[in-house]
C-alpha positions as semicolon CSV with decimal commas, in nm:
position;residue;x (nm);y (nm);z (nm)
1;X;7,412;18,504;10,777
2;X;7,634;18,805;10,745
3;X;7,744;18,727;10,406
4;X;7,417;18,686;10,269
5;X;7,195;18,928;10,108
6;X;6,787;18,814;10,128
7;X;6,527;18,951;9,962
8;X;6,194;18,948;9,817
9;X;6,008;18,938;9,474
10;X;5,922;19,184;9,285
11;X;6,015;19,578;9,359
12;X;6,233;19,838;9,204
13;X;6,595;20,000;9,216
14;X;6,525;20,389;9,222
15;X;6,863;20,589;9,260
16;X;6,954;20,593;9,650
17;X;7,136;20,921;9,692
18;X;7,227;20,848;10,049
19;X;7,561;21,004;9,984
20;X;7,418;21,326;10,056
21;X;7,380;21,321;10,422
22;X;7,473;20,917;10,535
23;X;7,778;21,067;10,664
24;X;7,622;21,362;10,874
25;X;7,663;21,293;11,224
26;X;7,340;21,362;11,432
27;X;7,327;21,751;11,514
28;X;7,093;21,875;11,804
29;X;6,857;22,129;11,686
30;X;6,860;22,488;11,847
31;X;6,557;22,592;12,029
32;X;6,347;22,771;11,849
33;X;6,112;23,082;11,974
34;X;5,742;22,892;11,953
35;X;5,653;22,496;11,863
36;X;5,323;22,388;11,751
37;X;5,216;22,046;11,860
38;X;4,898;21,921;11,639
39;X;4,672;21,668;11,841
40;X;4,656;21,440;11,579
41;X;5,034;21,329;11,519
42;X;4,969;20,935;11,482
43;X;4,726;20,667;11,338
44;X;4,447;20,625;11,555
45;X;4,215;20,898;11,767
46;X;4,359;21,232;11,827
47;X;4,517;21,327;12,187
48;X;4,321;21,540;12,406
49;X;4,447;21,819;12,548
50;X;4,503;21,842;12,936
51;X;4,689;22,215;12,929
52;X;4,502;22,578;12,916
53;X;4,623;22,917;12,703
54;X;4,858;23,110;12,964
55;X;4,988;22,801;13,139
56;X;5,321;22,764;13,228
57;X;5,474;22,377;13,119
58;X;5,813;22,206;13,136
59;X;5,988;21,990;12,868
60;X;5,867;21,667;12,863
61;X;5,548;21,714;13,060
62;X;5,178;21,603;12,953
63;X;4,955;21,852;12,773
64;X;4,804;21,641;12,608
65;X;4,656;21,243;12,738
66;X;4,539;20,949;12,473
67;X;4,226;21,039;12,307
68;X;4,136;20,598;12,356
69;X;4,343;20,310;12,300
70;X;4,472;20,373;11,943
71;X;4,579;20,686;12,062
72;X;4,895;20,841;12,272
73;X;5,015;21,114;12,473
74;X;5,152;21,408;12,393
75;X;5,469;21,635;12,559
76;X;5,586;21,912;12,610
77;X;5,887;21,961;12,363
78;X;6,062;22,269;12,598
79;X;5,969;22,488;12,867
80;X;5,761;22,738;12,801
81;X;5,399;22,886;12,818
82;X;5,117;22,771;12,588
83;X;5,074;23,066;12,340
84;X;4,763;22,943;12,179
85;X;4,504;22,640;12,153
86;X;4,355;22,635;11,837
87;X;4,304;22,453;11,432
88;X;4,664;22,575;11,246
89;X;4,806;22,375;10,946
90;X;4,882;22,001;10,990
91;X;5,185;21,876;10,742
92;X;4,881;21,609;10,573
93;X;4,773;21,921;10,415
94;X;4,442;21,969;10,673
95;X;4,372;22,236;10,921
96;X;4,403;22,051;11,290
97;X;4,367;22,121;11,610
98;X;4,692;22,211;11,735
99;X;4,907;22,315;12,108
100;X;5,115;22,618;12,076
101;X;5,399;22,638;12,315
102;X;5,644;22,975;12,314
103;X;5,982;22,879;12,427
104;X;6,086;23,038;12,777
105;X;6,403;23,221;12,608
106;X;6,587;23,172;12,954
107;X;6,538;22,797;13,062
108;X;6,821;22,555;13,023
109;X;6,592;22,359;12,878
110;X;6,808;22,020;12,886
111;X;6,804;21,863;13,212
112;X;6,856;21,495;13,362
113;X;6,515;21,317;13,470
114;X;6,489;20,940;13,651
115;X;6,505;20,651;13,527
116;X;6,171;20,415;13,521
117;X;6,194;20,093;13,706
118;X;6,005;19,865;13,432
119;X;6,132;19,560;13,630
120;X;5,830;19,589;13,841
121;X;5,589;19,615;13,585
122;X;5,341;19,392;13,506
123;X;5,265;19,378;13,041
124;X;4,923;19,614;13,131
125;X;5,161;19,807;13,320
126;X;5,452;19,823;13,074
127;X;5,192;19,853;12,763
128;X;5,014;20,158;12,939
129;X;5,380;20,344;13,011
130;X;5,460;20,335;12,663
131;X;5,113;20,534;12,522
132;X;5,209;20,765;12,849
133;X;5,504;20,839;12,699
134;X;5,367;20,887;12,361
135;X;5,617;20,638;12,169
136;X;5,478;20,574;11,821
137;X;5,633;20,395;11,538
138;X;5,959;20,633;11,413
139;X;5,973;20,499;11,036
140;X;5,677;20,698;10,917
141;X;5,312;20,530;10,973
142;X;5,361;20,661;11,344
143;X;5,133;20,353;11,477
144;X;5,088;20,405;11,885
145;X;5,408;20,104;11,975
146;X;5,181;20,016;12,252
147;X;4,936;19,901;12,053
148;X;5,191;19,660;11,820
149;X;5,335;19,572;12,132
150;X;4,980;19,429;12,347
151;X;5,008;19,072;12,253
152;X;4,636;18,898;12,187
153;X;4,584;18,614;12,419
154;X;4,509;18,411;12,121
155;X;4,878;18,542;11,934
156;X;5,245;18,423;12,035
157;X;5,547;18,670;11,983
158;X;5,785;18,415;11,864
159;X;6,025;18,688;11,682
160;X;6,092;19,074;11,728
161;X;6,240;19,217;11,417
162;X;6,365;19,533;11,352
163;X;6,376;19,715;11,076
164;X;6,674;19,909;10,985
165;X;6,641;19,911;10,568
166;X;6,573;20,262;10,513
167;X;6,483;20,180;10,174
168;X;6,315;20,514;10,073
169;X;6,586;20,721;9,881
170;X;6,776;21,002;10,003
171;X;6,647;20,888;10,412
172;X;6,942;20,813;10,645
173;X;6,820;20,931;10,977
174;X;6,779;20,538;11,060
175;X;7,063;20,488;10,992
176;X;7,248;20,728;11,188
177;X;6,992;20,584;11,482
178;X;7,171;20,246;11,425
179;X;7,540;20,368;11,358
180;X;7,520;20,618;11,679
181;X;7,289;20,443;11,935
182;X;7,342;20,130;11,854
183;X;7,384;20,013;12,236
184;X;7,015;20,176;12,277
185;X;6,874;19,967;12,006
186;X;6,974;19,672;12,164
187;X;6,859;19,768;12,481
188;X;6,549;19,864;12,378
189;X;6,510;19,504;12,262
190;X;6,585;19,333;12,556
191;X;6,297;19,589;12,756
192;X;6,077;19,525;12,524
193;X;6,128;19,102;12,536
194;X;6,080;19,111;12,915
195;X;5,712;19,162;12,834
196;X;5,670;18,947;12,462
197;X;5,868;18,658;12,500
198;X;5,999;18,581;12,177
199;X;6,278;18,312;12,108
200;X;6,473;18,526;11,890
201;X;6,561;18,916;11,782
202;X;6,629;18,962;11,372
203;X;6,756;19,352;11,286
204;X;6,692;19,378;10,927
205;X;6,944;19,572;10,707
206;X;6,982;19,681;10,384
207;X;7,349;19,647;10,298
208;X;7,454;19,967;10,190
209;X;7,500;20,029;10,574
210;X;7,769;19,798;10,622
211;X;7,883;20,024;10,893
212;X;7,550;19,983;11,077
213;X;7,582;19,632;11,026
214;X;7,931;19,581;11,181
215;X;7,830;19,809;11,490
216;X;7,480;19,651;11,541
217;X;7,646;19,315;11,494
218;X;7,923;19,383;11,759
219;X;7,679;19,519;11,969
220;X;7,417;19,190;11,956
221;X;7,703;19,023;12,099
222;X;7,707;19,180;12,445
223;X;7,330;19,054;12,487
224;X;7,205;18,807;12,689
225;X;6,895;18,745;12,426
226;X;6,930;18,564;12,088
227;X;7,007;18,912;11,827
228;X;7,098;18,811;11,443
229;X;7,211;19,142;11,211
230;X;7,048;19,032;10,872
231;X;7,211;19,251;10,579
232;X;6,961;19,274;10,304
233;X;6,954;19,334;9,949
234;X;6,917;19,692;9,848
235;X;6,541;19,724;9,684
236;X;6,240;19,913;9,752
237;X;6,020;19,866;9,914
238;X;6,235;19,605;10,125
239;X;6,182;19,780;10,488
240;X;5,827;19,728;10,391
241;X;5,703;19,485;10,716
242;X;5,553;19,202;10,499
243;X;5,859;19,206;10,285
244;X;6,123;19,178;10,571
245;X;5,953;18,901;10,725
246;X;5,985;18,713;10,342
247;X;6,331;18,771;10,270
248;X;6,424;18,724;10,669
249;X;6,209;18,430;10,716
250;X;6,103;18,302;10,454
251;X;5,753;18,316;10,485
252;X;5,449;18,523;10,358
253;X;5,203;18,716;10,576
254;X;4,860;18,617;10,427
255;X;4,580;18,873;10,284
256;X;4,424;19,030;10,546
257;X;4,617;18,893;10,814
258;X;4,915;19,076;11,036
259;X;5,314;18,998;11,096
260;X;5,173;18,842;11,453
261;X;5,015;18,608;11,337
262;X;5,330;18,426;11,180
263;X;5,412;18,494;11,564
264;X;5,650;18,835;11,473
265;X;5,622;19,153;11,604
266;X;5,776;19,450;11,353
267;X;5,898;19,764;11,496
268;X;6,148;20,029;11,329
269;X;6,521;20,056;11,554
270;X;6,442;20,404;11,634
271;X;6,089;20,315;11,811
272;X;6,322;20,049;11,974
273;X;6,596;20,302;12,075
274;X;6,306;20,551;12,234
275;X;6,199;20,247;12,491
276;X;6,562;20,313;12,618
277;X;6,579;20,670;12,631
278;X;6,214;20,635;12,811
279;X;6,327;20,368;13,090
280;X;6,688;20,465;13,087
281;X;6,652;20,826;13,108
282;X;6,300;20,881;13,129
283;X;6,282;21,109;12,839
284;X;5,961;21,071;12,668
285;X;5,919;21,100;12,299
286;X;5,943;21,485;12,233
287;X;6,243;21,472;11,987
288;X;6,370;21,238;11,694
289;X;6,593;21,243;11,407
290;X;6,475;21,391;11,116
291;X;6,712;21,371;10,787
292;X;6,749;21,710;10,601
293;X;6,828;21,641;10,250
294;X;6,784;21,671;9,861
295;X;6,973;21,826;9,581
296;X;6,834;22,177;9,688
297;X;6,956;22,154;10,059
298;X;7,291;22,333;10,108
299;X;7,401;22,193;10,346
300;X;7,220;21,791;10,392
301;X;7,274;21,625;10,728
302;X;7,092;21,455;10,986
303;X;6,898;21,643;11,290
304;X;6,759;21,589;11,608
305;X;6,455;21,802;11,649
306;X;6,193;21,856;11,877
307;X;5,871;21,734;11,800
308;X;5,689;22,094;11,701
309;X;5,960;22,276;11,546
310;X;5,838;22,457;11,202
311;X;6,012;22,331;10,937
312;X;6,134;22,686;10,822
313;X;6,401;22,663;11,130
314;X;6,498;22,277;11,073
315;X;6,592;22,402;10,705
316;X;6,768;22,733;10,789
317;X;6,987;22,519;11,021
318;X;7,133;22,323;10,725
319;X;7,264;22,601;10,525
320;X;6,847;22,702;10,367
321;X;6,765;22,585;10,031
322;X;6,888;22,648;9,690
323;X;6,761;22,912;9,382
324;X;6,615;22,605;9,186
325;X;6,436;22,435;9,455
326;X;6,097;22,375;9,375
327;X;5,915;22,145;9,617
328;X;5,946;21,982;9,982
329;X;5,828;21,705;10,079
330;X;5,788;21,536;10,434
331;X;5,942;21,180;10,407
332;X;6,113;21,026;10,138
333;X;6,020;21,047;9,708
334;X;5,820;20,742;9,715
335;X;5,592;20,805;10,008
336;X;5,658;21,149;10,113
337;X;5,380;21,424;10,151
338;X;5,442;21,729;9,942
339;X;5,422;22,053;10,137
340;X;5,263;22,367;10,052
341;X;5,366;22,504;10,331
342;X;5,736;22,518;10,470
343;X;5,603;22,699;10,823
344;X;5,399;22,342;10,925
345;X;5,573;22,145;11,235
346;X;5,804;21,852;11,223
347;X;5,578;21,547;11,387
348;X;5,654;21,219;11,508
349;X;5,579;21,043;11,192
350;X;5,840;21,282;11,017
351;X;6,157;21,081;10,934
352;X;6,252;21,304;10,666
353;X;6,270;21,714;10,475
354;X;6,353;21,632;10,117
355;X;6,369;21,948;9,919
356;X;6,398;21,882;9,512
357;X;6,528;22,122;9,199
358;X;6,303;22,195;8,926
359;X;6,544;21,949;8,716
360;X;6,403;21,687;8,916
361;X;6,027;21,785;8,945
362;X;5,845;21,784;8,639
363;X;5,503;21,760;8,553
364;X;5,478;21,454;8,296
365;X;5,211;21,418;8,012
366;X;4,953;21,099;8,113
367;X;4,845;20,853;7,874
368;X;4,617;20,597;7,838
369;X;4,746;20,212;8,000
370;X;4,947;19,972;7,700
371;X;4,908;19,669;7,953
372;X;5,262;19,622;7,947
373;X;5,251;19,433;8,304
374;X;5,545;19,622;8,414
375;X;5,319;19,764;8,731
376;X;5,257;19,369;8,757
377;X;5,584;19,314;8,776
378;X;5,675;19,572;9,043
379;X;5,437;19,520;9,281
380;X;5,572;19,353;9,609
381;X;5,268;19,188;9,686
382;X;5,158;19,063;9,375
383;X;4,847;19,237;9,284
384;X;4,740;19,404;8,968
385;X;4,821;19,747;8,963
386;X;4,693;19,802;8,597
387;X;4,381;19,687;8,645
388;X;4,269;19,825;8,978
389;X;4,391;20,145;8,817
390;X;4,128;20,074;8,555
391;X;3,871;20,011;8,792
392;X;3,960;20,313;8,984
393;X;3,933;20,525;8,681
394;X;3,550;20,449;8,681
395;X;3,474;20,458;9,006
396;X;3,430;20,092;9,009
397;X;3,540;20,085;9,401
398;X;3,351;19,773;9,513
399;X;3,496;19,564;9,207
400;X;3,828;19,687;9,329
401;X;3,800;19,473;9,601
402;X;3,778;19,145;9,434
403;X;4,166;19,242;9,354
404;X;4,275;19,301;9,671
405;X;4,273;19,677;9,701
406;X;4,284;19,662;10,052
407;X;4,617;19,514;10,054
408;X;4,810;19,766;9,903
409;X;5,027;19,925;10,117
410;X;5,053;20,219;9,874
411;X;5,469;20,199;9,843
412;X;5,440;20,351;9,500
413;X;5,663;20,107;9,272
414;X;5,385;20,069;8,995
415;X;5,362;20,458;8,965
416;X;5,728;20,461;8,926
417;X;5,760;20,183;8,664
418;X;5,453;20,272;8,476
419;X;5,587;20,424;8,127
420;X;5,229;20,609;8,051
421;X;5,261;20,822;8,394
422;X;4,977;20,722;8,532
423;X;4,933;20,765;8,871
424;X;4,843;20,483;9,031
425;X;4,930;20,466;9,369
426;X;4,708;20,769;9,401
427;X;4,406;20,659;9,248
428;X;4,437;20,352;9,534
429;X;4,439;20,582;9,792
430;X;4,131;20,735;9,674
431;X;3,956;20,422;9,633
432;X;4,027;20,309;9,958
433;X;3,938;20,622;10,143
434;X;3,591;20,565;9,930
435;X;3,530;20,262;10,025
436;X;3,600;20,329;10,421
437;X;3,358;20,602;10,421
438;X;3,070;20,339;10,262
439;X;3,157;20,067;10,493
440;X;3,120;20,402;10,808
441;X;2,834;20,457;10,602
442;X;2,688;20,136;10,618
443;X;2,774;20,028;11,017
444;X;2,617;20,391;11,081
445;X;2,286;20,271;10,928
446;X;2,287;19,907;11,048
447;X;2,394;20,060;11,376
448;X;2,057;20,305;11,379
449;X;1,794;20,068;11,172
């Protein structure tokens, strides 16, 4: 398989500059004087704080449990005292509640803990560690693992696969995970298939990691469970999880259905890598690699930071930003949330600090739609981006359904073909938040008639 290169229909080629930082070693973020810890950090109910203003807490300790089952904890990212317990800025653009935690200037603050026997676990066992340690998925949704990994007694994990692709532009902190913990990665699979079962391991990889791809591959070899390397063809949205499983397997994950039930279970290598560090080390997740970049960073690189940090500090560690810089964003240029703000907190879902030049931000004039089907021809999952952006334009939400709205996984490649600039991808998201609050709407009546 390793001279292959699988893909998918459909998608785009936008420039990659990985250049810029695909080189940077990870470097380990400074301590910084206070860390802000919003409760809501993942898909799913908010956390629930367990800690009071004025109490003293140590790195990696609980202040926060699962607010239900789509939910996880929350750690302590240092030791320090909790400043303040309050709503501050969240990096979606909302005001949240949010832990503050000053940093207790003279604590060592890094520190060896114990290892957790998992061997002795039971799956409700296992499944409830992982939300107690707060693990969510690392490539940017930041869905609670534990509740990917709970098998349904009517579902069979036949494969885990791994997504290393990386497809957004400019992102490499992935693949830094896979280049310089590679031995974690497949560690963490081997943890995690003690409680799934599946026949077989696939780590998807787009091939302009070839480095990754030797390492991983070398790597797979020294485990006792089935691993393959797939190298992939390099195309957005390929880490996508519906389009992995295509080009890996050759199969299609059905509308309205998920991976499992084509029996495979999708998690991103650094989720993967953090089951290691948790049972290995027993480090929780209060830290992950974030990659610093964009033609406005002086000095690009990747960064492991703890989970809280403001992103003013993460960027004055790589050199600050440049005269012309015009906007940051959190994540990559396709799915990245632009910040108005550069004193909000790195999260768990943040993979990424892209900061842009005003040569590469600019405000383009929209016209009206010349059904030129190139949005038709972009779109992964073959719906019809020009017409649901018709829809959309009227507020014709319901009809928007009969083409599949719902399936959109909002990975942007009709707004970035479309040659009127219209912005499509963010008309979706309106119409589906729209149509969420009706069917609330709805259940809330039926639920009180």
């Amino acid at each position: 398989m390793l001279d292959k290169k699988l893909t998918f229909k459909h998608g785009v080629h936008p420039r990659e500059f990985k250049s810029l930082s695909d080189h940077c070693s990870i470097e380990r973020m400074p301590f910084v004087e206070e860390y802000t810890l919003p409760l809501s950090q993942h898909i799913g109910a908010p956390s629930k704080a367990i800690v009071v203003k004025g109490q003293q807490v140590k790195r990696g300790q609980k202040i926060a449990d699962a607010g239900g089952f789509i939910s996880v904890a929350l750690h302590s990212p240092v030791d320090g005292t909790v400043s303040d317990i309050d709503i501050f800025p969240h990096p979606n653009g909302k005001v949240l509640p949010a832990i503050k935690i000053k940093c207790d200037p003279f604590s060592p603050q890094i520190r060896e803990s114990s290892p957790i026997d998992f061997e002795q676990m039971d799956t409700k066992s296992f499944i409830s560690s992982i939300q107690d340690a707060g693990i969510v998925g690392l490539g940017g949704a930041a869905f609670p693992a534990h509740v990917k990994f709970k098998i349904p007694e009517d579902k069979k994990c036949r494969y885990i696969m791994l997504n290393g692709c990386e497809c957004e532009p400019f992102l490499t902190a992935d693949h830094r995970v896979m280049v310089e913990h590679a031995k974690e990665v497949i560690d963490g699979i081997g943890i995690l298939n003690r409680f799934v079962g599946a026949e077989k391991a696939y780590i998807g990889i787009e091939a302009n990691k070839p480095d990754a791809i030797e390492i991983l591959a070398e790597e797979a070899k020294k485990s006792d469970f089935p691993v393959e390397v797939v190298p992939l063809k390099v195309k957005y949205p390929q880490g996508a999880e519906k389009m992995m499983i295509t080009a890996i397997l050759g199969k299609e994950v059905p509308s309205g259905k998920l991976p499992l039930d084509l029996g495979v279970l999708v998690s991103n290598v650094g989720t993967i890598a953090c089951l290691s560090d948790y049972y290995r080390k027993g480090k929780p997740l209060t830290e992950r690699v974030v990659t610093v970049t964009g033609t406005a960073i002086k000095r690009p690189g990747n960064v492991l930071v703890p989970i809280g940090t403001p992103m003013r500090d993460v960027i004055e560690l790589c050199g600050g930003i440049t005269q012309d810089a015009v906007r940051i964003l959190l994540g990559g240029p396709m799915m990245g949330v632009v910040q108005k703000s550069i004193d909000t907190p790195v999260v768990k879902g943040t993979s990424g600090i892209l900061v842009l030049t005003n040569n590469e931000v600019k405000d383009l004039d929209q016209y009206s739609c010349i059904r030129c089907s190139r949005c038709v021809d972009a779109c992964p999952i073959f719906l019809n981006p020009s017409m649901m952006g018709l829809l959309a334009k009227k507020g014709l939400w319901d009809e928007m359904m009969d083409y599949n709205v719902m399936d959109c996984f909002e990975c942007a490649s009709c707004s970035f073909v479309c040659p009127s600039n219209i912005p499509l991808v963010q008309s979706f998201r309106v119409a589906k938040g729209m149509l969420r609050e009706k069917w609330a709407r709805e259940k809330e009546m039926e639920e009180n008639a």
